[in-house]
C-alpha positions as CSV (number, residue, x, y, z in Angstrom):
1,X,5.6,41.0,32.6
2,X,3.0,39.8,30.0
3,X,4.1,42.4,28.2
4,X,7.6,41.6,28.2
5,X,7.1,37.9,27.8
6,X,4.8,38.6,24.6
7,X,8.1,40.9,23.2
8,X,10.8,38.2,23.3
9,X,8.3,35.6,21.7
10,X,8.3,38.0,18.7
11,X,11.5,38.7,18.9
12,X,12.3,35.1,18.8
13,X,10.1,34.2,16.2
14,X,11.4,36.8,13.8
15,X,15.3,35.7,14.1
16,X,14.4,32.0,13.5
17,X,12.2,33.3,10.2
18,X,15.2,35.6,9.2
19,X,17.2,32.5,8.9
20,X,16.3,30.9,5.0
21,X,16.9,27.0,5.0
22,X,20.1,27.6,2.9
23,X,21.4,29.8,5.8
24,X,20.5,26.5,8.3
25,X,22.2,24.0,5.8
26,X,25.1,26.0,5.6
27,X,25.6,26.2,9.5
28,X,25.1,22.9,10.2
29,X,27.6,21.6,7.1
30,X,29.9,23.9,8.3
31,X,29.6,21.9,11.7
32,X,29.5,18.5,10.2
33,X,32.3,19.3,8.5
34,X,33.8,20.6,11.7
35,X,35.0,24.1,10.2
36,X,35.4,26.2,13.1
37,X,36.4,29.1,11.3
38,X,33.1,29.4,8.9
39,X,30.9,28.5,12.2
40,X,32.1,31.1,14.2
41,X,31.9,33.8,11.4
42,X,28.5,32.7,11.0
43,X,27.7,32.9,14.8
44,X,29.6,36.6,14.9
45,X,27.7,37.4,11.9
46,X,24.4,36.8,13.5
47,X,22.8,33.0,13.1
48,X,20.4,32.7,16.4
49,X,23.4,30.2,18.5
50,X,21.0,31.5,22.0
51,X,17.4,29.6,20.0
52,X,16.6,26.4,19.2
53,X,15.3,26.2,15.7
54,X,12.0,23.9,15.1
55,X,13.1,20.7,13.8
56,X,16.3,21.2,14.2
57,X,19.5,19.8,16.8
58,X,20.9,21.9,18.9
59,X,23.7,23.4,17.4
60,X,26.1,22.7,20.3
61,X,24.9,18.9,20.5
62,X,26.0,18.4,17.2
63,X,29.4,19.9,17.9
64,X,29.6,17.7,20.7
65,X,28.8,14.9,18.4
66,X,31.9,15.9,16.4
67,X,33.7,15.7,19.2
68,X,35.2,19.5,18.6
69,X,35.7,21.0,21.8
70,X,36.2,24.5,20.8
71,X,33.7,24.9,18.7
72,X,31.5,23.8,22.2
73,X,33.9,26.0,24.2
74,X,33.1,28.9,21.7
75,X,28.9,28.4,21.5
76,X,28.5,27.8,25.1
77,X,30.7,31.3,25.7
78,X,28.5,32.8,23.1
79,X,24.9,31.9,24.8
80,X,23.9,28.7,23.7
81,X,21.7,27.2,25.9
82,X,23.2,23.8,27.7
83,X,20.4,23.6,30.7
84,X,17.3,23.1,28.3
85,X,18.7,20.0,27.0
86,X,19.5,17.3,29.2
87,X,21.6,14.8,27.1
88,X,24.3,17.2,26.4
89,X,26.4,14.8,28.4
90,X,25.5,12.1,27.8
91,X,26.3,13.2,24.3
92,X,29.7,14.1,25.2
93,X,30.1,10.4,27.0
94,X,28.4,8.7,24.2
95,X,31.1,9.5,21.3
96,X,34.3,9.7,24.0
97,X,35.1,13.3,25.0
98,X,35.9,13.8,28.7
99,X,37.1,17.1,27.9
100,X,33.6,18.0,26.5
101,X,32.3,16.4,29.2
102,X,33.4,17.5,32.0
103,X,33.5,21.2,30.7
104,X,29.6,20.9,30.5
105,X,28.9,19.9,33.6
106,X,31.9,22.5,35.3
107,X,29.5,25.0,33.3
108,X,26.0,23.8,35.1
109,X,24.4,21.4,32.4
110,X,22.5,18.5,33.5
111,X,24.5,15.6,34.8
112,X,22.7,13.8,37.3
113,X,22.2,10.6,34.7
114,X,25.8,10.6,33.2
115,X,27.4,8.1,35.6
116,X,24.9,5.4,34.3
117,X,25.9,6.2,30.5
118,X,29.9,6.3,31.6
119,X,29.0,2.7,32.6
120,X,26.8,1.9,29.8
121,X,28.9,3.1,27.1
122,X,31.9,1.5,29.0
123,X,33.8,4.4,29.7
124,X,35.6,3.8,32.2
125,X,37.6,7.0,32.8
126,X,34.7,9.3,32.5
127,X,32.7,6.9,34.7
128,X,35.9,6.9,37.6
129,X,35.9,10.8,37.6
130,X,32.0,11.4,37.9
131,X,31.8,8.9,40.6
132,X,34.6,10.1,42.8
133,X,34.6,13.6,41.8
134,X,30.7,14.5,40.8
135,X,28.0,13.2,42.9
136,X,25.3,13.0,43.1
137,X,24.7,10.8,40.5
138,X,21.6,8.8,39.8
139,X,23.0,4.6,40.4
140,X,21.4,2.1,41.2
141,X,22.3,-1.9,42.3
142,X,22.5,-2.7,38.9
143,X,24.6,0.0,37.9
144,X,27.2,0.0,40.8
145,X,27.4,-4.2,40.0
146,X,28.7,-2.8,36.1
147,X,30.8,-0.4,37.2
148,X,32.8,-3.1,39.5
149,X,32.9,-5.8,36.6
150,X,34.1,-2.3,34.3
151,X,36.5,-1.9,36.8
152,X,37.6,-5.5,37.3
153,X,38.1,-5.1,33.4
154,X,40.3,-2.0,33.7
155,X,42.6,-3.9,36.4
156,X,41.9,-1.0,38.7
157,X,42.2,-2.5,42.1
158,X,42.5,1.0,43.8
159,X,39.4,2.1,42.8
160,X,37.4,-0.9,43.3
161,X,38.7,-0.4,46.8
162,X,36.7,2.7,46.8
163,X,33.9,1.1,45.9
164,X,31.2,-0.2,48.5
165,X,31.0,-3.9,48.4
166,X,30.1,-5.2,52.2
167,X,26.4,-5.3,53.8
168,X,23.3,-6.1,51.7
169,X,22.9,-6.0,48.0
170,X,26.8,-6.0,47.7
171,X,28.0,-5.1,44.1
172,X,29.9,-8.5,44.1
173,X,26.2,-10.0,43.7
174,X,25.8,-9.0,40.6
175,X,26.0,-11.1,37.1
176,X,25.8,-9.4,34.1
177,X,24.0,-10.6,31.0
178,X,27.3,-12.8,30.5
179,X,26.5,-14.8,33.8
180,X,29.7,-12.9,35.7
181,X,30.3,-11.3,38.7
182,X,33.2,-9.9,39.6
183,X,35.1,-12.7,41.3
184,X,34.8,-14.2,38.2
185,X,35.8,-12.2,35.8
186,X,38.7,-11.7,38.2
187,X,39.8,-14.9,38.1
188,X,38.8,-15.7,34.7
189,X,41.6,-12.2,34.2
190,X,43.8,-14.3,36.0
191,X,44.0,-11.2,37.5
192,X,45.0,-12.4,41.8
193,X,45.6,-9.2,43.8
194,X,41.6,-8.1,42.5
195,X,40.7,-11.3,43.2
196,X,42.0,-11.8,46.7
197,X,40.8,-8.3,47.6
198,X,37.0,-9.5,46.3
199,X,37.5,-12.7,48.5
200,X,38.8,-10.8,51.9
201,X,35.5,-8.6,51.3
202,X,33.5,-11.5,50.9
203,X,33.1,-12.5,47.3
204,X,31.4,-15.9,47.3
205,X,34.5,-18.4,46.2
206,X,31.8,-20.8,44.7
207,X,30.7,-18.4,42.3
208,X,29.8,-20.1,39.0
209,X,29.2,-18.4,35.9
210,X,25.1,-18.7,35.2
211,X,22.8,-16.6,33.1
212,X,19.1,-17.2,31.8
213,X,17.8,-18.2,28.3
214,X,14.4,-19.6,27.1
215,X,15.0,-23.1,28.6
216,X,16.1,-22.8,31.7
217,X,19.5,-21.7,33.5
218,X,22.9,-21.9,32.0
219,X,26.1,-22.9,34.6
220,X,29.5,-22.7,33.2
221,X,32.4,-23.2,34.9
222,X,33.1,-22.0,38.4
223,X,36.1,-19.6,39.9
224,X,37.8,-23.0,41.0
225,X,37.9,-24.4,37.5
226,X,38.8,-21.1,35.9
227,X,41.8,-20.8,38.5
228,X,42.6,-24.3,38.0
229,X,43.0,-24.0,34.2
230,X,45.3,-20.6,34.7
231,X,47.3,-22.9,37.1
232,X,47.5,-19.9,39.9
233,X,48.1,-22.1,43.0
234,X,47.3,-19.2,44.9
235,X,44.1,-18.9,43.7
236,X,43.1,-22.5,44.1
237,X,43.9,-22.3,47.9
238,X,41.7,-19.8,48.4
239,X,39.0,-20.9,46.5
240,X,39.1,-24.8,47.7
């Protein structure tokens, strides 16, 4: 086994010193400059697509980066390796690609983390499919409170419905950095069938807009004064 180990090291070693720095520049122009063609004849040609070269990206990150899935399709079919780098996902969520995406994670790279940058990035499709479709997913309180306000954004009522909000540490508790919860942004959307779904699960109706800065708490206006100023009677009654 030592043996064997000991072989593939210098095997390794002498494919990434048989490729001269104009041979690297020209692969990874060819990729910034998202020719499929000239990558592929490289790859077919020889160039290492299986190693990681020192000092280097991997070569399918930077594909995903272009957002080009076939030239991903094309190095992940040809050996690259996808499990040794753990933000090839969050790559592919990062610049917009569900397609990339979710072909990564169909073909076993690491996606444990992804729901979080969905959220982060503001995503919202990507972020709907991993959390109804690919769990587990790392999420915390903080994380399911932004993926209700991203879904309050979307107007997505069916999904929020899908979405855990009774018992403790309910989503509908949380503010962002904005000072909103849901309910509020709801109403502030003048958006009534979300908000009168958050109420019937026990939003808190005298939820008031508050964040944090050096002095002290901010409060802004409540969910009564934002539904009085949209003039939704329906909204007032349930509020008052």
């Amino acid at each position: 086994m030592k043996k064997f180990g000991i072989s593939v090291l210098i095997c390794l070693s002498s494919l990434l010193s048989a490729q001269t720095k104009q041979q690297i520049d020209a692969f990874y122009n060819a990729i910034r400059e998202n020719n499929f063609p000239l990558v592929k004849k490289m790859v077919d040609q020889g160039y290492p697509i299986k190693a990681m070269l020192p000092g280097q990206t991997a070569p399918v990150l930077a594909a995903i980066w272009k957002k080009n899935f076939p030239m991903v399709e094309y190095m992940v079919e040809k050996g690259a390796n996808i499990t040794a780098d753990k933000k090839l996902v969050d790559g592919a969520i990062e610049y917009g690609s569900p397609e990339i995406t979710f072909y990564l994670i169909k073909k076993g790279a690491y996606a444990e983390n992804s729901l979080y940058k969905a959220i982060f990035y503001e995503n919202f499709g990507i972020a709907k499919e991993l959390y109804l479709n690919h769990q587990p997913q790392i999420i915390n309180y903080e994380d399911l409170g932004n993926l209700l306000l991203l879904s309050v954004k979307n107007k997505d009522l069916e999904f929020i419905k899908k979405i855990p909000l009774k018992g403790k540490d309910s989503p509908m508790d949380f503010y962002n950095y904005d000072g909103y919860n849901a309910l509020l942004l709801a109403v502030e959307k003048n958006d009534t069938e979300i908000a009168k779904y958050l109420l019937s699960q026990g939003a808190d109706k005298k939820s008031r807009i508050s964040f944090e800065i050096d002095s002290g708490t901010v409060n802004g206006k409540t969910a009564l004064q934002m539904a009085k100023a949209h003039k939704n009677t329906e909204l007032l009654k349930l509020l008052k």
